[in-house]
C-alpha angles and dihedrals in degrees: 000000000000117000088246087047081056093050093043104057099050092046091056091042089042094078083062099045084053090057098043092052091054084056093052104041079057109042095039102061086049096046101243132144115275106181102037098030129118123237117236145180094256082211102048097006089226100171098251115243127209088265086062097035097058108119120257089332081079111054081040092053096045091037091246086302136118100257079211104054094354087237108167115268112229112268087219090075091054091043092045092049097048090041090051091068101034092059088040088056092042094053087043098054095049094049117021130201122028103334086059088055090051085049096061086057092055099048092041079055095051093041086063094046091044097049092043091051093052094049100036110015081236125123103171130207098229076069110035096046096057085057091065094038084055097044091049084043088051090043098055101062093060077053153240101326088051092044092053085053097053087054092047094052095041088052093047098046095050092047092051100054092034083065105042088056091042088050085038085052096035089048108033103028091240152089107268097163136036123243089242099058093072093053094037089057092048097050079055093046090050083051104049102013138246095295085059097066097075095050086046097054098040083053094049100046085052102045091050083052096057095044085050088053096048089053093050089048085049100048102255105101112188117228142247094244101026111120109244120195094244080173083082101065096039094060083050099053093048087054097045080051099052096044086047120024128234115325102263102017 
């Protein structure tokens, strides 16, 4: 395919993975059935048909209400579904043809991790592990040598942040970093490779910092001791990394 042809197609199925993600980032932490399950008006639960079901033209159509009970739709499904092909035509347009199509994929992977840490403080595995399926996947088909180095970076970046929570526990008696992290910055190092780590930490420790800060500007500090979704800023720094390159390189 043209590279046009590889910017197009995610762009037009991104509206659906958006919706699809606002399903799932609503039916996982509650422990429903994603794949099988039945779409309803959480107000009537009226069983949704495809007229209801139709990304973004819908919630336009019905006003963002049930057409049944006129019951607000949840502004996360709009905002997911416009997200979805914005990222797709970013990642398209820094990198054209069929890397930019892949890369769609990664960062609609990280929007959902993302979105699920800083709701929940839970990055699970069903979902972290698949991001760095999907990266080594990715790497192999520029080759052997890229794929090496996707290994190389999912390895390391499990093993960095696996230590640093083991030192934090060992050294604090208590829990400084969540399970999750770890996986989350391997599936980026399988994406962007091992000379990506440093520049993904440095930007997501920057970028927490700045988000701390905001809070603080805006009167709501955030404490010592307060849980943040570092997961967040993870999931931007890998995609920072992916769209860029390595600071420096």
């Amino acid at each position: 395919m043209s590279d046009l042809a590889w910017l197009i197609l995610p762009v037009l199925i991104g509206p659906f993975v958006g919706s699809f993600l606002g399903l799932v980032s609503v039916r996982l932490p509650r422990g429903l059935p994603v794949v099988f399950g039945r779409s309803a008006c959480p107000g009537c639960e009226r069983t949704l048909g495809p007229l209801d079901l139709v990304p973004i033209a819908s919630f336009i159509l019905f006003r963002g209400r049930c057409r049944t009970c006129a019951a607000p739709i949840p502004r996360r499904y709009l905002a997911l579904e416009l997200a979805c092909p914005a990222l797709a035509l970013w990642a398209g347009l820094a990198h054209p043809g069929a890397e930019g199509a892949l890369g769609a994929l990664y960062a609609w992977q990280l929007l959902l991790l993302a979105l699920l840490d800083a709701e929940h403080f839970w990055l699970p595995r069903l979902l972290t592990l698949p991001l760095i399926v999907t990266g080594l996947a990715a790497a192999s088909l520029a080759g052997a040598g890229a794929l090496a180095d996707a290994a190389l970076g999912a390895a390391l970046g499990f093993l960095v942040l696996a230590l640093i929570a083991w030192l934090y526990r060992r050294l604090r008696r208590r829990e400084g970093l969540g399970g999750g992290d770890a996986y989350l910055l391997a599936g980026a190092g399988a994406w962007c490779g091992a000379w990506a780590l440093p520049t993904i930490m440095i930007a997501a420790s920057l970028s927490g910092l700045a988000a701390v800060l905001i809070l603080r500007l805006i009167g709501r500090p955030v404490a010592g001791d307060q849980p943040v979704p570092f997961g967040v800023f993870l999931a931007l720094g890998g995609w920072l990394a992916w769209l860029y390159g390595p600071l420096g390189l």
